[in-house]
C-alpha positions in Angstrom: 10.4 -51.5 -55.4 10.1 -47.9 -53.9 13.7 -47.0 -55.3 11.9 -48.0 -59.1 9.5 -45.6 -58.1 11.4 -42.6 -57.2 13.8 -43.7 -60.4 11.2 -43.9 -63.1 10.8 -40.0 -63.0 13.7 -38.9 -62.4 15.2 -41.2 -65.5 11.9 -39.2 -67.7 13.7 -35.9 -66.8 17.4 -36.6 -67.5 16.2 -37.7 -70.7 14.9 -35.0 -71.3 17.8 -32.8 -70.4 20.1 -35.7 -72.6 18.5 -34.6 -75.6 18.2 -31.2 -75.3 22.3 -31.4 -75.0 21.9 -33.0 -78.2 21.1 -30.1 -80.1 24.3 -28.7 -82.3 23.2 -25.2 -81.7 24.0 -26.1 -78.0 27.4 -25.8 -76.3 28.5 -25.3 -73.0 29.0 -22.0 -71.5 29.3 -20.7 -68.2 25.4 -20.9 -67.5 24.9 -24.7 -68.8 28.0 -26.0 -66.7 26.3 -25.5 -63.5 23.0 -27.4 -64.7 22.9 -30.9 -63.6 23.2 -33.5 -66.2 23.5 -30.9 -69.3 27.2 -29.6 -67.6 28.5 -32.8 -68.0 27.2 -34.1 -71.2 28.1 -30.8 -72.9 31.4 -30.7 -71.6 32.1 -34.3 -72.6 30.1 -33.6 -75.9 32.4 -30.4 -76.7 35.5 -33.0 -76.1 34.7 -35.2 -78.0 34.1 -32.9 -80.7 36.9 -29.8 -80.5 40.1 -32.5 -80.7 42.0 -29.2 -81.5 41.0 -26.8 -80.0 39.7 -28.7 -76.1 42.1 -26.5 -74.0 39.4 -23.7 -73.2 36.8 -26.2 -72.1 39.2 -27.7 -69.2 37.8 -23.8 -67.7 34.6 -25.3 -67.2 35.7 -28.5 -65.6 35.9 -27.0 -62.1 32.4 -25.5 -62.2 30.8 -28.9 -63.5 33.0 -31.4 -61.2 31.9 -29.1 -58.3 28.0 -28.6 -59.0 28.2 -32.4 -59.8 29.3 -33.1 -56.5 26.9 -30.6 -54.6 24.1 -32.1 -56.4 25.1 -35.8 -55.4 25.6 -35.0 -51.9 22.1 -33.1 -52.3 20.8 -36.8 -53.7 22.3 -38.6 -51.2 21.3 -36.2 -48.1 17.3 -36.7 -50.1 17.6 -40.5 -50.1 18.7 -41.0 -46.6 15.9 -38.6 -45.6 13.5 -41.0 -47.5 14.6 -44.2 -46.1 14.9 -43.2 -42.4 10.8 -42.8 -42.6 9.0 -46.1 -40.7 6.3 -45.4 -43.5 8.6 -46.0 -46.1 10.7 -48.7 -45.0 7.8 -50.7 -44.1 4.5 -49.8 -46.3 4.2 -52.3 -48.9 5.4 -52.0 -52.5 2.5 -52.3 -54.1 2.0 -51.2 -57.7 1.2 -47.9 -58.4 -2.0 -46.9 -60.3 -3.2 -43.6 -60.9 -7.1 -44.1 -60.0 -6.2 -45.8 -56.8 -4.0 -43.5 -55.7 -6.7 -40.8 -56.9 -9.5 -42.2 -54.9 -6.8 -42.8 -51.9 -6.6 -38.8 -51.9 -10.3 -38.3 -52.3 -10.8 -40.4 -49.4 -7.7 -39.5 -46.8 -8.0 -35.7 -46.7 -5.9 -33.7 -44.4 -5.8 -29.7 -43.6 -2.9 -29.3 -45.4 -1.8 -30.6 -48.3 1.0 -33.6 -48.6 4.7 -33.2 -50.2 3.4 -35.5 -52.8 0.8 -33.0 -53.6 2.3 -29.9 -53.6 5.1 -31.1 -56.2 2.5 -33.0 -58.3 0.8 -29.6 -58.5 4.2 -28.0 -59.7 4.2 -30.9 -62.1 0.6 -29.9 -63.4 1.8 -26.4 -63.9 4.6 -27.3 -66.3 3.0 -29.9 -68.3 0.1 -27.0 -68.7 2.8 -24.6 -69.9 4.5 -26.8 -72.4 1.4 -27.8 -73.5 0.1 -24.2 -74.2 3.2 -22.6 -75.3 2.9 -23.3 -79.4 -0.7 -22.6 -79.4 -0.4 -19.5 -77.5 2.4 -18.4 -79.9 1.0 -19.4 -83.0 -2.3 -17.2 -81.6 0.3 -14.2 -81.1 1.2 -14.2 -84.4 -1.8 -14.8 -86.6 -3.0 -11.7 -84.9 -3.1 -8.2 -86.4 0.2 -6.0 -86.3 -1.5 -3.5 -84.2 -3.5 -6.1 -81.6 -0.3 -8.5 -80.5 0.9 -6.5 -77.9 -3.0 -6.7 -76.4 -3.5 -10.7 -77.8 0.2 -11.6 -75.9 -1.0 -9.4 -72.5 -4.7 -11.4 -72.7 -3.1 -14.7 -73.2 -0.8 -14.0 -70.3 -3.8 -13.3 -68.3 -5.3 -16.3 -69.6 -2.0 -18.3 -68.7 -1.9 -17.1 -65.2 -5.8 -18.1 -64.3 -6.2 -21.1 -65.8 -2.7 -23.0 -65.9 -1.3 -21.3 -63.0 -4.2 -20.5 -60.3 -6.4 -23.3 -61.4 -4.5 -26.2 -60.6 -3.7 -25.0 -57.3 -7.3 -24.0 -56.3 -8.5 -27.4 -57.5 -6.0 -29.5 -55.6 -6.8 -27.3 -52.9 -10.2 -27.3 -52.5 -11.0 -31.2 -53.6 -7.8 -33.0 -51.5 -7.8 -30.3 -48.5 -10.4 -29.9 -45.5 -8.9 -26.4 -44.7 -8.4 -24.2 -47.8 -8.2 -21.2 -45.4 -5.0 -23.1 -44.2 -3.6 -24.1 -47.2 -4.2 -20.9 -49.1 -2.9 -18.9 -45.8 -5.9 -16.8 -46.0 -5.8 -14.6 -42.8 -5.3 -11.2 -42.2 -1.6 -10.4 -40.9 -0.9 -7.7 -38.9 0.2 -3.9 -39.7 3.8 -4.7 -39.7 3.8 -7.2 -42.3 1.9 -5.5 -44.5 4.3 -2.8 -44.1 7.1 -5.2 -44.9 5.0 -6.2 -47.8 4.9 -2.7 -49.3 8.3 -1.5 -48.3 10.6 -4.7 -48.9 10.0 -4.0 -52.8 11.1 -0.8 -53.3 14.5 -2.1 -51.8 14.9 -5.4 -53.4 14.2 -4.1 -56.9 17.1 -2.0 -57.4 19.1 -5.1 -56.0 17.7 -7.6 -58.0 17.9 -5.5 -61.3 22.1 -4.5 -60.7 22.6 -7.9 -59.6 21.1 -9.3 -62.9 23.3 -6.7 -64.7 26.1 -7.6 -63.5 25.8 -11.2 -64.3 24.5 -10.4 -68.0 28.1 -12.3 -69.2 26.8 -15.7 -67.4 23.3 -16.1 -68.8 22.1 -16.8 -72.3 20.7 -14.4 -74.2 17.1 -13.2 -74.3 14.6 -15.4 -76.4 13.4 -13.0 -78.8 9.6 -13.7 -77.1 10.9 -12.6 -74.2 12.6 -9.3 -75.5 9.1 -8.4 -77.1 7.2 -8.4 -73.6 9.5 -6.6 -72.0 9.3 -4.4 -75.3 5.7 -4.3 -74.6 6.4 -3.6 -71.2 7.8 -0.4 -71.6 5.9 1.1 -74.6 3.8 4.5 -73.9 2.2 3.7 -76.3 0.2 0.9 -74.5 -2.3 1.2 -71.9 -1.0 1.3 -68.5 -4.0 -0.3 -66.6 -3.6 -3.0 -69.2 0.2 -4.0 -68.6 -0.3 -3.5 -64.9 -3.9 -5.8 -64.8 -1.2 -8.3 -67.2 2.5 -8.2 -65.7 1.5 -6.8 -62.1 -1.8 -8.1 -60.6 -3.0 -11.3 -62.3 1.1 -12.8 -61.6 0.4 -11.3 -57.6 -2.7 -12.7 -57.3 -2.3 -16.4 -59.5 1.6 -17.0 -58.9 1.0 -16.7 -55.1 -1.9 -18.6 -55.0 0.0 -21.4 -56.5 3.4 -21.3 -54.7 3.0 -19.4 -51.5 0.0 -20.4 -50.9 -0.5 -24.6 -51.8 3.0 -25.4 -52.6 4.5 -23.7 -49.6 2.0 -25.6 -47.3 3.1 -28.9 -49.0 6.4 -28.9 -49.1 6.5 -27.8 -44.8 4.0 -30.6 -44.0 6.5 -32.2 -41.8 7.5 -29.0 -40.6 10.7 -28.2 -42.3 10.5 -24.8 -42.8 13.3 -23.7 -44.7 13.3 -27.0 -47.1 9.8 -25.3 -47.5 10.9 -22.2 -48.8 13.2 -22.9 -50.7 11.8 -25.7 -52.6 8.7 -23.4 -53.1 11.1 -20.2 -54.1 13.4 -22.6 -56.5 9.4 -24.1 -58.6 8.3 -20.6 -58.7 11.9 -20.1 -60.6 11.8 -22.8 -62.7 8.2 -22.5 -64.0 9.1 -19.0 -65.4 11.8 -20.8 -68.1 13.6 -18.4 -69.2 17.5 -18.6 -67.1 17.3 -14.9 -66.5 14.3 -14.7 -64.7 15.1 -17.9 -62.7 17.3 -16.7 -61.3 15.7 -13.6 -60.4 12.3 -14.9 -59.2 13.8 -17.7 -57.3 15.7 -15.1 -55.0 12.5 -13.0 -54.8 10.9 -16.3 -53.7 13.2 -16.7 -51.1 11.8 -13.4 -49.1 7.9 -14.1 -50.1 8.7 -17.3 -48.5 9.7 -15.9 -45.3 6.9 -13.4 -45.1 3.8 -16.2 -46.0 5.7 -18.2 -43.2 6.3 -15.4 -40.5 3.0 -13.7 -41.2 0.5 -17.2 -41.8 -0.8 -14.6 -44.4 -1.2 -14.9 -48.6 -2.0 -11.6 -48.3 1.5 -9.6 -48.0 3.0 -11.7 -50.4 0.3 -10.4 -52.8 0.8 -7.1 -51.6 4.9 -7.3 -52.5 4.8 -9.4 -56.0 1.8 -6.9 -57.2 4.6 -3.8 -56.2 7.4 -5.2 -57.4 6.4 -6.3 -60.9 4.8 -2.4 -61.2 8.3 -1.1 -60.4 9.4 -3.2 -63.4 7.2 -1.8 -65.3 7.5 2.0 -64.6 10.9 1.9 -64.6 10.9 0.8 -68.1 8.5 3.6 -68.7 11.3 6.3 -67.9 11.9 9.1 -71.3 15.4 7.9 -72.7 15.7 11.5 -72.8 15.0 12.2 -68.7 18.1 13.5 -66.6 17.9 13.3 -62.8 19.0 15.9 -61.1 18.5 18.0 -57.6 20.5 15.4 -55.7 19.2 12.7 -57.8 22.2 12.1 -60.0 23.8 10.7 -56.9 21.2 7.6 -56.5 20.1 6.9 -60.1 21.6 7.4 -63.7 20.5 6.9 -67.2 22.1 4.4 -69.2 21.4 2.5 -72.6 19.6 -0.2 -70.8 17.4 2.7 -69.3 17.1 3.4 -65.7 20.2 2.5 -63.5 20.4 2.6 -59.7 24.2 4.2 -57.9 25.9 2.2 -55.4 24.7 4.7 -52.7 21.0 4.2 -53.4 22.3 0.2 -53.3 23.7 0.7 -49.9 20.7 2.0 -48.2 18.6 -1.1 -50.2 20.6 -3.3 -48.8 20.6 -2.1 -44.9 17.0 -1.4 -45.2 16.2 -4.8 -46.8 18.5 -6.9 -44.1 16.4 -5.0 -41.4 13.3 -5.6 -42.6 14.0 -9.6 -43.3 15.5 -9.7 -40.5 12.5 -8.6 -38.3 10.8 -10.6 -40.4 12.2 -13.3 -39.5 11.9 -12.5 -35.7 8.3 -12.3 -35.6 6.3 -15.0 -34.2 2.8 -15.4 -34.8 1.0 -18.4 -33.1 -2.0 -19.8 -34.1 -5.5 -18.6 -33.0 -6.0 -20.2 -29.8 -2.0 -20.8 -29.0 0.1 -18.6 -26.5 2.3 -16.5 -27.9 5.8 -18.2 -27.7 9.6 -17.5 -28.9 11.2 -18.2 -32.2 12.4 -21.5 -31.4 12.5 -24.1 -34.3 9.6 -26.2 -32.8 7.3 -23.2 -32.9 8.8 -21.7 -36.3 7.5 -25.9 -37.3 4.5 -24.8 -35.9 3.8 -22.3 -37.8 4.4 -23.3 -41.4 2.5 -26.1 -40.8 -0.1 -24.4 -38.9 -1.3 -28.0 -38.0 -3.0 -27.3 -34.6 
C-alpha cells in the first residue's frame, strides 16, 4: 500500500515525459539522452523509425544505458532509504485523503517544515507556472508594440510574488511554528556577507564560459526566451526597471522559496547535502528552459552552502540580487567598446558580446574555491549552543537548526 503511494506520482510524471517523446518534431540529441525516461523512448522511437539510416543513433546508446543506470541505482538507494524508517514500515496504510491529511498538518505543526512539505511546495510552484504560462503569453502579445518589453518585465514581477514567494510564505507561516527558522531570517556575520557580495563577481564569468562552451549540447533558445534576454540588454529600456524585474524581485522571491522553505524541508532529518542539492536541482527545474537549468542548478549548489553555513536568507539574497545584475550589465556593453590598458588580457568582445580570457577565469576559479571553501569551514551554532567543530553531527545541527 505505501509502494502504490509513492508509484501513483511518479507513473503521472513518466506520462507525462512519454508523450512529450511523442511529438515528431522531437528527436534525440545529446541533451535528451541524459533525461530519464525521454533518452530511452527517443532512442527506441528513432529505431524504430530510421531502419536505414540507425547507425548514428548507437552514439547515444552509451549516454542513455549509463544515465539509466545512475538513475536506478539513485531509485533504488531512495527506496531503501524509505523502507529502513520504523515510521514507514509500521504506520498503517490507510487511504490517503487530501482534507485529512490537510487538517493533520494544521494540527501537528513543527519549527521546521517536513520533506513532504517542502516538495509539495515545489509541486505548487510548477503547477502555478504551467497554469499561468498561456495566459501570461497571450497578455504579452495583445499588448502594444512599444509596451511588451514593460507588460513581459511586470508579469515577471507578478510571476515571482504570487506563484513563486507566495506559496512558500503560506506553507510557511500556516504549517510552521518558527518562520524565523524556516525562512533563515537572522543576521550572519561580516564574512558571509562578504562571501555573498564577492562569490558573484567570480562565479559569473565561470558560469557564462561554461554555458558557452556547452552551446553544442543544449537545445536552442525558445524564441520567448531570446526576447527577455533581448530585453535584457536593450538601452533603450529603463535600467531600474530590468533590475527591480530580472535582479531583485528573483533575489528576494526565488530565495524565499528555495533557500529559505525548501532548504529547511528537504534537511529535516539532517542530511545536509541531500538538502542542498535537492533544493539547488527544484530551483533548476522550475526555471524550464535546459540552458538555465543547468546554470541555476550549479548556482544553487553555492547559495545552498552559504544559507546552510551562515543560518541566514540574507547573503543568499545579497548574491542572486548581484549576480542576475551582472547579467544584465554585461549585456548592456556598446558592440562597438574595445578593452584596453591591460584589459584586453582579461576580457574580449565577441559576437555574443562580452567574453571573459582564460586568465581572468583562473583567478575566478582560485578565488571562488577559497571562498566556498571557507565557506564551508565556518561553523555557526545556534543561539544558546557552544561553539563547536565542523563535524557532520553539528553541520546536521545546523541545517536543521532544530534546538
Amino acid at each position: 500500500k505505501e509502494g502504490q503511494y509513492y508509484l501513483t506520482p511518479l507513473l503521472m510524471v513518466t506520462l507525462g515525459l512519454t508523450v512529450f517523446c511523442l511529438s515528431p518534431g522531437v528527436e534525440i540529441s545529446a541533451f535528451y539522452s541524459l533525461m530519464p525516461v525521454v533518452g530511452v523512448a527517443l532512442l527506441l522511437k528513432g529505431m524504430l523509425l530510421s531502419s536505414v539510416n540507425a547507425g548514428i543513433l548507437y552514439v547515444y546508446a552509451i549516454p542513455v544505458l549509463v544515465t539509466s543506470v545512475g538513475y536506478s541505482l539513485l531509485a533504488l538507494w531512495w527506496a531503501i532509504d524509505q523502507f529502513q524508517r520504523e515510521d514507514v514500515l509500521f504506520r498503517e496504510a490507510e487511504r490517503f485523503e487530501v482534507g485529512l491529511w490537510l487538517k493533520h498538518l494544521m494540527r501537528t505543526k513543527d519549527a521546521l517544515p517536513s520533506f513532504a512539505e517542502a516538495g509539495f511546495c515545489f509541486v505548487i510552484i510548477m503547477l502555478l507556472q504551467f497554469a499561468v504560462m498561456n495566459s501570461m503569453r497571450d497578455a504579452i502579445l495583445t499588448a502594444p508594440e512599444s509596451m511588451r518589453a514593460v507588460r513581459s518585465m511586470q508579469l515577471l514581477m507578478i510571476q515571482q510574488l504570487a506563484i513563486i514567494a507566495t506559496p512558500a510564505l503560506i506553507m510557511g507561516i500556516m504549517l510552521t511554528t518558527s518562520v524565523r527558522k524556516t525562512f533563515r531570517l537572522f543576521l550572519p556575520n561580516w564574512g558571509f556577507w562578504g562571501v555573498g557580495l564577492l562569490l558573484p563577481f567570480m562565479l559569473h564569468p565561470l558560469s557564462l564560459e561554461l554555458s558557452a562552451s556547452l552551446q553544442w549540447f543544449f537545445p536552442k533558445l525558445p524564441a520567448g526566451a531570446a526576447a527577455i534576454i533581448k530585453e535584457m540588454s536593450d538601452p533603450n529600456q529603463s535600467l531600474w526597471l530590468i533590475l527591480l524585474a530580472f535582479a531583485v524581485a528573483p533575489g528576494i522571491c526565488e530565495e524565499i522559496a528555495f533557500r529559505g522553505f525548501m532548504l529547511s524541508g528537504f534537511g529535516r532529518r539532517g542530511r545536509v547535502w541531500l538538502a542542498v542539492i535537492l533544493s539547488s536541482v527544484t530551483f533548476g527545474v522550475m526555471h524550464q528552459i535546459p540552458q538555465q537549468v543547468f546554470n541555476a542548478t550549479l548556482m544553487g549548489l553555492a547559495l545552498g552552502l552559504i544559507a546552510v553555513h551562515s543560518r541566514s536568507l540574507f547573503p543568499g539574497i545579497l548574491f542572486h540580487f548581484i549576480y542576475n545584475s551582472l547579467s544584465i550589465f554585461r549585456g548592456r556593453v556598446p558592440e562597438t567598446w574595445v578593452p584596453e590598458n591591460g584589459l584586453q588580457h582579461f576580457v574580449t568582445m565577441g559576437p555574443d558580446g562580452l567574453r571573459y580570457s582564460w586568465p581572468l577565469l583562473l583567478i575566478c576559479s582560485v578565488t571562488a574555491f577559497v571562498l566556498l571553501r571557507w565557506v564551508i569551514l565556518q561553523s555557526r551554532p545556534a543561539p544558546g549552543e557552544p561553539m563547536e567543530s565542523l563535524s557532520l553531527s553539528s553541520y546536521d545541527r545546523r541545517l536543521t537548526d532544530s534546538k
